[in-house]
N, C-alpha and C positions, 0 to 999 in steps of 0.2 A: 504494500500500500504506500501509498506517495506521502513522505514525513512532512506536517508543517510546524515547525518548531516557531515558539514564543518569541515575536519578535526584539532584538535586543537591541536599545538605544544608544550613540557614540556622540563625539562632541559633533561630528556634522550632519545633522537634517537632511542637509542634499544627496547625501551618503546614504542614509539611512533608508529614503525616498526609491532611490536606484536598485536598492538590494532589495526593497520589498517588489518593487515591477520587474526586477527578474526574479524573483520566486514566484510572484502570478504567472510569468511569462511561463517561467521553466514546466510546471503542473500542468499547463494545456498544449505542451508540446509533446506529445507520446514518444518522438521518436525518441526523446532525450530519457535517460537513465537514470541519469544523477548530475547534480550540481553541488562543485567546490568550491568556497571562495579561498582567498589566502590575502596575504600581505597585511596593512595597519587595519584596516575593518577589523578582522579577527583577533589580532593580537590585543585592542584597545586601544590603538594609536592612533586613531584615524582625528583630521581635522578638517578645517573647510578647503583642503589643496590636496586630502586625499584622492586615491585612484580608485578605483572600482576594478578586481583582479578575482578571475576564476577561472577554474578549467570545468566544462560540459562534456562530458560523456554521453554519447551518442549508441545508440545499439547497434549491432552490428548488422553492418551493410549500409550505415547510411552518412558516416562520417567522410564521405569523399561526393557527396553528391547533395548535402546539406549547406543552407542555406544562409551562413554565419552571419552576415552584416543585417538581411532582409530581419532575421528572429530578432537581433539588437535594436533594430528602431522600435521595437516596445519597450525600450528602457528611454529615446527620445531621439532626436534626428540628428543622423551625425553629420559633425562639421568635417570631418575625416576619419576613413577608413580603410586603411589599408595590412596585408602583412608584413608584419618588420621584419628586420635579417636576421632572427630567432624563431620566427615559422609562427611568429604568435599574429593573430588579430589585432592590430592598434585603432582605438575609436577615441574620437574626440567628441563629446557630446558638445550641440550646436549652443542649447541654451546656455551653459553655465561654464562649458568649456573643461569639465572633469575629463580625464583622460581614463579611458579602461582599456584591458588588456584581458582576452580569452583565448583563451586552448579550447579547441574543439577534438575530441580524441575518441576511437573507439573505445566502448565501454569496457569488452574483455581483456585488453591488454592493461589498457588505461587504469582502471581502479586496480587490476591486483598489480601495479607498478606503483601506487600511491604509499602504503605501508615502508617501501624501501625509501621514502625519503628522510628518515627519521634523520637527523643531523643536518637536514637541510633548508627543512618546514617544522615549524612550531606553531601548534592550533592548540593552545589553550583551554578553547571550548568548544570542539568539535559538535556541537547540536549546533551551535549558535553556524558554526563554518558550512555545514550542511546543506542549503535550501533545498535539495531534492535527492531523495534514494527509492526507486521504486523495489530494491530490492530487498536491503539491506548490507550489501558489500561495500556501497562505499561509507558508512557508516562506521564500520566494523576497520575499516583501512586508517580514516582518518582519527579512530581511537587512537591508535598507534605514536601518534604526534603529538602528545600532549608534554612530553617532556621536555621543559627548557633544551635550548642549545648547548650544549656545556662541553668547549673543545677540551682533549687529554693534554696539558698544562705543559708537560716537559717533551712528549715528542714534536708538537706546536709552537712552541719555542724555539726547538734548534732547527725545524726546518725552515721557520722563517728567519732565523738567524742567518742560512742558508740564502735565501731567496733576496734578501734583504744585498748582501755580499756580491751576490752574481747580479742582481740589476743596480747596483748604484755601481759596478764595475764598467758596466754598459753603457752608464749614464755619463761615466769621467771618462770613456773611447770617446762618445759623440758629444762632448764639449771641446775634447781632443783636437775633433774633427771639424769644430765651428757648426754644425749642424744643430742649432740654438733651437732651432723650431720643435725640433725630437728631442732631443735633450729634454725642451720644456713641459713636451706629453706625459715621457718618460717619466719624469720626475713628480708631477699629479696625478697622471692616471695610475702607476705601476709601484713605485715606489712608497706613496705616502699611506696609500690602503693597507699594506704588510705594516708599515709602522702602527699605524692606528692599531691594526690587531693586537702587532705584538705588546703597546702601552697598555690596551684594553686586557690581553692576559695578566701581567704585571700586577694592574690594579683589580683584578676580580670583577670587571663590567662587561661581559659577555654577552648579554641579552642582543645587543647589536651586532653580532660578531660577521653575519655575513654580511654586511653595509655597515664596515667601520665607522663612517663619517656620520651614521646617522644620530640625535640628538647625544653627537660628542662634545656641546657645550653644557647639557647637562649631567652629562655621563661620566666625564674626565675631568680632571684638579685643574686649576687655571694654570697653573706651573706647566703641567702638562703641552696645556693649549698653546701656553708661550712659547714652548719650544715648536708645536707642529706649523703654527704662524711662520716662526722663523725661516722654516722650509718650503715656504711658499714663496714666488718672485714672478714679476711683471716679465714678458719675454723682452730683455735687455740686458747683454752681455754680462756686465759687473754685477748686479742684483741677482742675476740666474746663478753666475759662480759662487755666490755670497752662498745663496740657498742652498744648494748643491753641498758647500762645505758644512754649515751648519744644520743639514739633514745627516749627512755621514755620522756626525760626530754625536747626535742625537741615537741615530742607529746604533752604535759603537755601546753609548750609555746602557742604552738598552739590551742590548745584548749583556754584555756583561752584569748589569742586572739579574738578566734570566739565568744566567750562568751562576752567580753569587746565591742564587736561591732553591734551584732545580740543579747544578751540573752541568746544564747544555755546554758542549765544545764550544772556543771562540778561535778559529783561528788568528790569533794574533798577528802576526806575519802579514797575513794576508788582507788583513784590515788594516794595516800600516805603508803595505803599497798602494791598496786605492788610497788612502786617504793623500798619499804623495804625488797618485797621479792627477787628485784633482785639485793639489795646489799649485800646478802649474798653471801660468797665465793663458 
């Protein structure tokens, strides 16, 4: 029988709104199986710049010849819709400009593939994550996920100790190299996320662990903060090398942190040549 679980209120209304017209929606579409939500809606984080994220499971035979954008205009009329370079549905709803994001997947593969994200996905309240299970499998799946994220402390450490080493080594070739424009990616997109993790292990604030950045101004020490600020720099030569060296040295801290408290290896050596190559001008 098709679950409808007690709707559960968050700080956004508009939010709130969306999830109720896709669980009407979902119940009067037979072909659909079941509906998952995921991301801030379910955790309790959701706010008025929330997205709206689920995956629909379809019955089989019909997930390649369904109709994924046409079903979503009964949540409101998008302003765009397309697939991004993750295979997922992107929609922008016209009125208010919430962005959502669905997976449409077959059922059989789909739900009993759900249960194996345990470390990946955290649902809290799995009734509340639910809008639709004609079966009960997916129910039974997303039990599964209720346990906080909670990375193993010391092999998490020295592999980003690890990862930390080989890309900020990367980072001091293509400054090396005047390629300022990479370097500057390199150094936000690649490098500052391992950090975040590994301050976040350090400190015991894991809850964020797969999107370090996310509320890491209430998450982390302002000490903290001051040092990852540091590591941030405007793409211009002298500022990026600035960055650059006082992200090293910040990694370095860290690390040896980790090491002072768990064991993890540091190569020393080898953290005293990057650090030389990237004090060349």
């Amino acid at each position: 029988m098709p679950r409808t679980p007690a709707p559960r209120p968050s700080a956004s209304p508009a939010l709130d709104a969306r999830v109720a017209l896709l669980r009407r929606a979902a119940h009067a579409e037979p072909r659909l199986e079941g509906v998952l939500l995921y991301g801030s809606w379910t955790t309790g984080e959701a706010d008025a710049y929330s997205d709206i994220e689920a995956y629909l499971f379809l019955g089989d035979g019909h997930a390649d010849t369904f109709d994924g954008p046409g079903f979503l205009r009964a949540l409101g009329r998008p302003a765009l819709a397309h697939t991004n370079q993750f295979g997922i549905l992107a929609v922008v709803f016209e009125d208010d400009l919430m962005r959502g994001e669905f997976h449409f997947e077959e059922a059989g593969a789909g739900i009993a593939a759900v249960e194996g994200w345990q470390g990946m996905v955290h649902l809290p309240d799995p009734d509340a994550a639910v809008l639709l299970d004609r079966t009960g499998r997916l129910t039974e799946a997303a039990a599964r996920l209720t346990a906080p994220l909670a990375p193993e402390p010391v092999e998490s450490a020295a592999h980003l100790t690890g990862e930390l080493a080989n890309w900020t080594l990367m980072l001091a070739h293509l400054l090396a190299r005047r390629e300022d424009a990479r370097a500057h990616n390199l150094l936000h997109a690649m490098v500052a996320p391992l950090q975040l993790k590994l301050c976040r292990l350090l400190r015991g604030t894991t809850d964020h662990w797969l999107t370090p950045s996310r509320a890491a101004e209430e998450d982390l020490p302002v000490a903290d903060l001051a040092r990852y600020t540091a590591t941030t720099a405007p793409l211009a030569a002298a500022a990026l090398r600035a960055a650059a060296r006082a992200s090293w040295q910040w990694s370095r801290e860290l690390a040896a942190e980790a090491h002072g408290r768990w064991g993890t290896p540091v190569p020393e050596a080898l953290h005293a040549r990057i650090a030389g190559v990237l004090a060349r001008d």
